[in-house]
N, C-alpha and C positions, 0 to 999 in steps of 0.2 A: 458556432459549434453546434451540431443537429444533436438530440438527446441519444442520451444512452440507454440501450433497454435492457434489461435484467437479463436476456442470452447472451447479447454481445458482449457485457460483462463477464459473465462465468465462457465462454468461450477465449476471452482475451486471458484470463488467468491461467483457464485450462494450457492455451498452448503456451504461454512465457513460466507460468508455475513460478512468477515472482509479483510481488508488490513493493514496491520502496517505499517505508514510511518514511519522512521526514519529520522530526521532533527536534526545532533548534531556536537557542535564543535571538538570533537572528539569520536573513536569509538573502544576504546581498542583491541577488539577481534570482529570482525565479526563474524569470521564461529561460534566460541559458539553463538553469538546473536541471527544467524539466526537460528540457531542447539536448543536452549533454546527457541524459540516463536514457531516453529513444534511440540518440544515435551509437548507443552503446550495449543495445537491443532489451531495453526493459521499458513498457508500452505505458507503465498504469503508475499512479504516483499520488500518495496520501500526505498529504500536506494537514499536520494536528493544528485543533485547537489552542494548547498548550504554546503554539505559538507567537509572539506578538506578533499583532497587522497579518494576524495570515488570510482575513479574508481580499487583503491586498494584492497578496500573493497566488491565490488562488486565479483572479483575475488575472495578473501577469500571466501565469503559470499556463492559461488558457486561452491566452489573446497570442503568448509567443513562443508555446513549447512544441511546436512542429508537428502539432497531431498527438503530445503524450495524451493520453485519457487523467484527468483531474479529477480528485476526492477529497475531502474533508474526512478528517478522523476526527476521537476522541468526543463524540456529538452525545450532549448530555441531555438535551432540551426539544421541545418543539423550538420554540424561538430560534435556537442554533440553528436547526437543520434547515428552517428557512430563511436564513440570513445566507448559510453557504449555499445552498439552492441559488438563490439570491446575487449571490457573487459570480454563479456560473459553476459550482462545482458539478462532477459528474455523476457522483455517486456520495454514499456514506459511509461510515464507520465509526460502530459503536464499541465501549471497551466492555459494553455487559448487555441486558435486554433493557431496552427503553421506549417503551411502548410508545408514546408521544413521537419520538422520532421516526418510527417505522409508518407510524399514522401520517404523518406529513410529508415523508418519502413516498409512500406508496400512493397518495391522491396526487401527489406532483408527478408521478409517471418517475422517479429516480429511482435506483436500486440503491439498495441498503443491505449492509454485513452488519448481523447482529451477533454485539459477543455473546459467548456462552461457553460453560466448562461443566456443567453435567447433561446428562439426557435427558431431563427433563426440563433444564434449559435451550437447551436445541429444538425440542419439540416446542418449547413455545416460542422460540425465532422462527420455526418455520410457520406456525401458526399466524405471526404477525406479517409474513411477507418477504420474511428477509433472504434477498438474493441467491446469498453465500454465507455460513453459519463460521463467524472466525470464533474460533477457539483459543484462549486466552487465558490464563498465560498458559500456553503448550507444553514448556519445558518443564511443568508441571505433573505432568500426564505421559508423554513419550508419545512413539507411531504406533504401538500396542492400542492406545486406547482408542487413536482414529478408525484404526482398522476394526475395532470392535462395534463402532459407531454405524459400520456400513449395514449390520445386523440389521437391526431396529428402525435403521435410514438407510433403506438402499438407494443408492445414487446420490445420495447427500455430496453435497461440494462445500469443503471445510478449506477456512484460511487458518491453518494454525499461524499462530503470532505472541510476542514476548519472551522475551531471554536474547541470548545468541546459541547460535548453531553447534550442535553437538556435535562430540569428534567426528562421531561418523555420519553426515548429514544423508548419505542417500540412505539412512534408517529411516529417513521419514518420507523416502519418493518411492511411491509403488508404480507401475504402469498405469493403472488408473487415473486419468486426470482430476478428478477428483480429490486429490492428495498433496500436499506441499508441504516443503520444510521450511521453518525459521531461521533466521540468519543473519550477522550483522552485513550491510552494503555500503561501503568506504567511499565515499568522493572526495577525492585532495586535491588540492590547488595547484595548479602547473604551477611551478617555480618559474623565476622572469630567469631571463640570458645572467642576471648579474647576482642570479642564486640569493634575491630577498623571501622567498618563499612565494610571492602575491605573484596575482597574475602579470602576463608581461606585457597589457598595455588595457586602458580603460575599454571594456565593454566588449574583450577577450569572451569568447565562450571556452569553459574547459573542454579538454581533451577527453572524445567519450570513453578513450580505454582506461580513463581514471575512475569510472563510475561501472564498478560491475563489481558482483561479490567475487567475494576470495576463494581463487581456483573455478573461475565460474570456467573457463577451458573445459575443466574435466568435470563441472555438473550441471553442462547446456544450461550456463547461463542464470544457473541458480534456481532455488526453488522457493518460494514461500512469502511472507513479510518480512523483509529486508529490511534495518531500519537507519537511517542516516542520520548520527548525530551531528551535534552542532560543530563540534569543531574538525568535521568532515563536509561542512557545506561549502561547496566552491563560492566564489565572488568573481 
């Protein structure tokens, strides 16, 4: 897998304006997970910390997800970031600023989303390098305060992230790519022919129209950090 550079990154956001986190107690099959959310047109895929063996999965994720783009979230540490480096992650993602990680992101040539939730946290993510400034927890703040962020930071490229999706999600998608909404993204497991709920035979990849946010029809596909809980991870 050739590295990823910090435009192709923000390029790949810009045009999908989704991210799928995954945060789950466990994660049967990676490469189908990641391989089943590309062929269901979502490109980029954060695979937490929080989760056990996920630098296990990250390899998986990497070795047999069809071209998805691989990240590591939740990275608290030097040592984290280059352990997922390590695994072959593609990128980072932090839940706050963490200078140690943006340091060893940024001399290994990886892009890095630094969290942050004031202005003054944003200018020091952009200070240290970081990619894409995810903003965190969003549903915090609303698309008001993104859009007032453009001020200060013009052309800033913010991942808003945390919560689920407000009633009205396209409040948080402007024309600007620059801009994305928060959102929960549902993977469920094909039921078998004999309706046990599991898939219907070993090493099944899910059905990609099972992995796309809710009503992605009418919002191209969804916008923002997406996040896929545990008992939403196909097998």
């Amino acid at each position: 897998m050739s590295p990823l550079t910090d435009h192709e990154l923000t390029e790949l956001l810009a045009a999908d304006r989704t991210l799928a986190v995954v945060r789950a107690a466990s994660i049967p099959d990676a490469a189908a997970l990641a391989a089943a959310l590309r062929a269901g047109g979502v490109r980029s895929l954060e695979l937490t910390l929080t989760t056990p063996g996920v630098l296990t999965h990250v390899r998986r994720a990497v070795e047999g997800g069809d071209g998805t783009v691989v990240g590591v979230g939740t990275v608290m540490t030097g040592d984290q970031a280059r352990a997922a480096i390590d695994a072959g992650a593609q990128f980072l993602v932090t839940p706050g600023i963490r200078a140690e990680v943006a340091r060893v992101a940024v001399e290994a040539g990886v892009p890095v989303c630094l969290g942050a939730m004031t202005p003054s946290e944003v200018a020091q993510a952009l200070d240290l390098g970081s990619s894409v400034v995810k903003v965190f927890p969003a549903r915090q703040v609303g698309p008001a305060f993104l859009k007032d962020l453009q001020g200060p930071f013009p052309g800033i490229r913010l991942l808003p992230s945390g919560g689920s999706m407000p009633p009205t999600p396209a409040a948080f998608s402007t024309p600007a790519p620059s801009r994305c909404a928060a959102g929960p993204l549902s993977c469920r497991r094909r039921p078998s022919r004999a309706g046990s709920g599991r898939t219907s035979r070993p090493g099944q990849r899910p059905s990609p129209q099972r992995c796309r946010p809710p009503g992605s029809s009418d919002l191209d596909r969804g916008r923002g950090a997406h996040h896929v809980h545990d008992s939403h991870v196909p097998g």
